[in-house]
N, C-alpha and C positions, 0 to 999 in steps of 0.2 A: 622956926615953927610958931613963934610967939605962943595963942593960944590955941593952936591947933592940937590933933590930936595923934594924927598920922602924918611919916614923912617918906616920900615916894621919888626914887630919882630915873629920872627918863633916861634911857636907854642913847637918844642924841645920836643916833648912827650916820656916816660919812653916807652920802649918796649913796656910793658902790657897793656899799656893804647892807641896804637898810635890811632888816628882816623884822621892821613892826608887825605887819600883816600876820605873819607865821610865830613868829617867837613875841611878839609883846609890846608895849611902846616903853616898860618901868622895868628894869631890871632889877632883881632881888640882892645884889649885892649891897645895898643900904639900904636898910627900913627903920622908922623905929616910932613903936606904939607907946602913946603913954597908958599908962593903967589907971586909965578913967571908964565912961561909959563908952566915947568915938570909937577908944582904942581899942578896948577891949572886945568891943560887937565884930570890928574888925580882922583882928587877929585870931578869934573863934570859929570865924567864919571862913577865913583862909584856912586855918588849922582843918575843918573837917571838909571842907572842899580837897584839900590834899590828900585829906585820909582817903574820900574816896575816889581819887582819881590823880596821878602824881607820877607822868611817865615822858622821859626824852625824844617826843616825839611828838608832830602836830597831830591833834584827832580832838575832831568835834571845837572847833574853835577854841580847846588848848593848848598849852606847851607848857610842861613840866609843872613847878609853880606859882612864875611867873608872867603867863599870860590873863589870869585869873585876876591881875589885878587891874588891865587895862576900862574896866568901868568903878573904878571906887571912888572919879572924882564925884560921880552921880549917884554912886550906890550908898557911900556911907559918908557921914559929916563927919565935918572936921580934917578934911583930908588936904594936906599941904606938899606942891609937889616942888620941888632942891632947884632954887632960879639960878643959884651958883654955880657958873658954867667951870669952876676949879674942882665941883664933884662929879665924881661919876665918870669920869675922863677914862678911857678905857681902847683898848688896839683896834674895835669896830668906828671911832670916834675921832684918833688921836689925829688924822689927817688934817680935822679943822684946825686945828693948834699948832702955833708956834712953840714948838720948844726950847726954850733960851733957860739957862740955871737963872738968869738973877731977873729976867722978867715976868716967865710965866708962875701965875699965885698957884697952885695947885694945892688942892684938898686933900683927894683921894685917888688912886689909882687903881684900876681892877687889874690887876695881872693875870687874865686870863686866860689858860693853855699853858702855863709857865708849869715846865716836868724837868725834873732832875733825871737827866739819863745816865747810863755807864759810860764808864772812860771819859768822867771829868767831862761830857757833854751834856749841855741844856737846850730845851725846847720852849722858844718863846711864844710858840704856839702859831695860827694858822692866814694869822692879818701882815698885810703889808708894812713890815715898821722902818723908818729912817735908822740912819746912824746917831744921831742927834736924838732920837727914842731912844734907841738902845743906850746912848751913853748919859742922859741926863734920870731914866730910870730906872731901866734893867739894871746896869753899872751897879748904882747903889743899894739897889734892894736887894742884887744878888752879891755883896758884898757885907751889907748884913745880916743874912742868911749864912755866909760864910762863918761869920763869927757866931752866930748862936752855935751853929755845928761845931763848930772849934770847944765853943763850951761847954757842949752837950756831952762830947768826944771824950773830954777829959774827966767829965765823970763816968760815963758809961758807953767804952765803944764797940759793946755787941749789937747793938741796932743800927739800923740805918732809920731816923727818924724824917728824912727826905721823903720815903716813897719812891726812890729812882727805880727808875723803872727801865726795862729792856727796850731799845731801839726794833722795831720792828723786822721780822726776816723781812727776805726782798721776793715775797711769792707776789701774783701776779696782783692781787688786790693793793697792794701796797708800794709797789713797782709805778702803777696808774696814781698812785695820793703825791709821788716823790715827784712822778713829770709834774702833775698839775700844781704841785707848791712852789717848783722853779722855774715852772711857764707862768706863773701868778707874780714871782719874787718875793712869796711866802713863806719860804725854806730857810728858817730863823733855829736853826742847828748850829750852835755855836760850841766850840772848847771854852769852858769858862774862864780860862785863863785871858782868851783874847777878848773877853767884854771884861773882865780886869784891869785889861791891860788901856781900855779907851780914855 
């Protein structure tokens, strides 16, 4: 950022997947304001832009809170947007990349749709991922995920601090989401044990 004031990481979607138009070019999973003048105007202005309008859903050239940011490099100074193609790497994006453990530099990863379901199954959510995804990031961040649990567990195992959540019944709404994730090769339902085990 040197002396910028705002940092902003683009969204970077695989062809197949783009959803700029409707959902944003910057995705909100990395921001960060300094508490100067730039930043602060900024993040103010987000802040009450959200307050009054802040719903999962396109209307009126929004979507949720981050569509709102797709004119800031115009709107506010100081805004610097993450040229680091190891940030912001995320399952809309991951198709451009090489995943190799000892070659690809990687920053950050969004795991997004990542759900702890029942019966020891997880959902890595709704994008098309390799094996080589699953095993050089899913693998280890759901392993240590494992171990915080494990640690959490030993002091206190009346909670489930996961959020796991129930697999869906199979009424007709949901019947239609199951064809269309294995007609896509979407259907990233896995036993944890066997992305453990990669």
């Amino acid at each position: 950022m040197l002396n910028k004031s705002i940092l902003l990481t683009e969204h970077r979607y695989s062809s197949n997947y783009d959803q700029s138009l409707k959902r944003g070019i910057y995705n909100v999973q990395f921001l960060t304001f300094k508490n100067d003048k730039n930043g602060m105007k900024a993040l103010n202005w987000w802040k009450e832009s959200c307050k009054a309008w802040c719903y999962q859903r396109v209307e009126n050239e929004k979507f949720g809170d981050q569509k709102y940011l797709d004119d800031w490099t115009l709107r506010f100074d100081g805004v610097h947007v993450l040229k680091n193609l190891g940030g912001g790497v995320a399952p809309w994006n991951i198709q451009k990349y090489k995943i190799e453990e000892t070659v690809f530099q990687l920053v950050f990863y969004h795991f997004h749709g990542f759900k702890y379901l029942l019966n020891d199954k997880v959902d890595l959510g709704t994008y098309r991922l390799r094996k080589e995804d699953i095993k050089y990031l899913y693998k280890p961040y759901l392993k240590h995920l494992e171990n915080i649990n494990k640690n959490i567990f030993q002091i206190d195992s009346r909670y489930d601090f996961n959020g796991t959540m129930k697999q869906n019944k199979m009424n007709f709404k949901n019947i239609f989401r199951f064809i269309k994730r294995k007609i896509n090769r979407s259907y990233n339902i896995y036993d944890k044990n066997y992305i453990l085990g990669l």
